[in-house]
N, C-alpha and C positions, 0 to 999 in steps of 0.2 A: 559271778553266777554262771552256772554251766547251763545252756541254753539248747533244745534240738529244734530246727525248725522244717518242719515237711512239708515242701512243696516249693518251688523257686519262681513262682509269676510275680509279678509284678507288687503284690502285697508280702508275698514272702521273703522276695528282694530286699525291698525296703524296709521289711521288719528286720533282716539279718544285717542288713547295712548300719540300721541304726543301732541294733544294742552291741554291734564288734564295735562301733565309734565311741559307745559307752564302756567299751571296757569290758563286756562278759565274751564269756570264754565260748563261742556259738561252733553249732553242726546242724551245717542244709542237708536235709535226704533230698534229694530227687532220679525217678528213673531216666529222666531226659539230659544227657550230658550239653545237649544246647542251651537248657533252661541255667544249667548252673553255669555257664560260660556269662550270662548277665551277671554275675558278682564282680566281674573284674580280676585283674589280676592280682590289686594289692585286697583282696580280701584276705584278713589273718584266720577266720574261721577252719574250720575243718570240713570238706564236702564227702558224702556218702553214696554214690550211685546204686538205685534200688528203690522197691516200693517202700515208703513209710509207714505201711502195715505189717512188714514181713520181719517177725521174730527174731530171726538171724539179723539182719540189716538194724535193726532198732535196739539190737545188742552191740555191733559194729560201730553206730554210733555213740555208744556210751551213755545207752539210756537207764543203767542199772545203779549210777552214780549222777545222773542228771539232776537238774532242782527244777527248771521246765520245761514246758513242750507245748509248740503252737503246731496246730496242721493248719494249712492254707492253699492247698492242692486247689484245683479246678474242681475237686469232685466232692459234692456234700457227703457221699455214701464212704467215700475215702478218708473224710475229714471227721467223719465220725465215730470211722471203726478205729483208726488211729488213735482221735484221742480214749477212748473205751479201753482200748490195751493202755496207754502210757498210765492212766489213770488207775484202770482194776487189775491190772496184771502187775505191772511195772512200779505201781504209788509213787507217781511224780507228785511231787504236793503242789504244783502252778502245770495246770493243763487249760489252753484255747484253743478252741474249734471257730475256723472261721466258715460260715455258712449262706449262701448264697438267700437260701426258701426260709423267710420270715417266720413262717409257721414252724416249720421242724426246729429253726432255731429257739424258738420259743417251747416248744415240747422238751427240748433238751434241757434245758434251762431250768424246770420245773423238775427233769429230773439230776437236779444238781451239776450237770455239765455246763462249764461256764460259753459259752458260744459269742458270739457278734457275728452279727448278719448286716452286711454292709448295703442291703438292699432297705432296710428298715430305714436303719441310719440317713442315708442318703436321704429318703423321701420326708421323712424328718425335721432333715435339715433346711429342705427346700418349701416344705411348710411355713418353718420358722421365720424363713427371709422374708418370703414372701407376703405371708400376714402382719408382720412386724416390721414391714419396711422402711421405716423414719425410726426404727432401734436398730444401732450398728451390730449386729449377730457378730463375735469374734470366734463363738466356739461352742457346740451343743455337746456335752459329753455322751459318752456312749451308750451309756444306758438310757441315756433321753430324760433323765431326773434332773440336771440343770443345767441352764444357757448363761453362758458368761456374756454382757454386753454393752456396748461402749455410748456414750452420749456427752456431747458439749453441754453444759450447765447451762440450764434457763435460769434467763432473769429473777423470773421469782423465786429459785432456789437460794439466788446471793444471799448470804448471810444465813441462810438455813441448818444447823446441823446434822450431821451424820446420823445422829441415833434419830431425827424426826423421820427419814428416810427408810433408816432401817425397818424391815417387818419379819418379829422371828420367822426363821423357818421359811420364811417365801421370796421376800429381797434380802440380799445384803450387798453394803460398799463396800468393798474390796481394796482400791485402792485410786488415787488420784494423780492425774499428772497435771502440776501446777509450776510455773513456768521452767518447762523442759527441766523439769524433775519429780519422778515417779515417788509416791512413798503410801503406805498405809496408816490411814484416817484411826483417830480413835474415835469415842464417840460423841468427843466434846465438837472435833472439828467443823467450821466453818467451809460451806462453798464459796469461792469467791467465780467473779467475773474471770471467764478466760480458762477454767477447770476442765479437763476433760476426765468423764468419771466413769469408773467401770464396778458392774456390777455384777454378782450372783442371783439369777433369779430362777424362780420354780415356772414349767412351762403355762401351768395353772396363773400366775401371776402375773404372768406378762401385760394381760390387759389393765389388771391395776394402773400397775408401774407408767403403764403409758396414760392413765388418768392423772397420775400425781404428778408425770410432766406435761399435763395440758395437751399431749397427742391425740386429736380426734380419729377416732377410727371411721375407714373410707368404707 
């Protein structure tokens, strides 16, 4: 997949580092030739020096033929108009804007620009632990619609089934590691002693979930 990514700080880095490790075909714009000197030398990508707004440079990189396009600049005003062009000008069919102000991110959004705003997120996340903290948090997705999370089997769960567990739509068991081997449950399966179980659950749910394993809330 042919990938542009504008902007090279520290989220942009890492995004270009990880999808050249997977194999697509990526191009950094950035006008700071020190920001792109954090790639490294064995980056395979393609770098473009220049604004990631500017017509010529976002044709330079090969955005007439691309399939997506993240902006990730320092700058939300930057990160907007970017992806606006790649999106209405250019019809990349995969355009992200990464967005500092929760709110703008959230206006964009509504108007169909797909955004992340890592300020949301973050505080989010730090919610989640913190209110839920005798639930092991492994991972709140991005949109904040669901938290993957880990728990040792209580007792009373031994012998219990999966599907008693299950709750459409709100929990679900994912998968278990029983003795130092991971596999996904059907619904007939049994919890045994020694299980460590992970879950899908909706942020709305969480206080369930921690009712059905007897977790009192502090």
């Amino acid at each position: 997949m042919k990938i542009i990514i504008m902007g090279c700080g520290r989220v942009g880095t890492q995004v270009s580092l990880l999808l050249a490790k997977h194999g697509h075909e990526v191009t950094v714009i950035d006008h700071d030739a020190n920001a792109l000197s954090k790639l490294g030398v064995d980056f395979k990508g393609k770098i473009v020096h220049g604004l990631g707004f500017d017509r010529n440079v976002l044709i330079e990189a090969g955005i007439e033929t691309t399939e997506g396009f993240v902006s990730a600049s320092a700058s939300d005003n930057a990160n907007i108009v970017a992806a606006r062009i790649a999106r209405n000008i250019f019809h990349v069919p995969r355009v992200v804007a990464r967005l500092y102000d929760p709110v703008r991110a959230e206006i964009y959004q509504r108007l169909g620009l797909t955004t992340i705003s890592s300020t949301a997120w973050g505080a989010e996340r730090i919610v989640e632990v913190v209110t839920h903290s005798d639930l092991d948090v492994l991972h709140i997705f991005r949109d904040g619609g669901t938290t993957l999370v880990r728990i040792e089997s209580p007792a009373h769960l031994h012998k219990v089934r999966v599907s008693q567990m299950n709750i459409a739509g709100e929990i679900a068991v994912t998968a278990i590691t029983r003795n130092d081997r991971t596999f996904i449950p059907v619904s007939g399966t049994e919890f045994q002693e020694g299980d460590t179980i992970y879950l899908a659950v909706l942020p709305s749910a969480m206080v369930r979930l921690e009712e059905m394993l007897g977790i009192e809330r502090r």
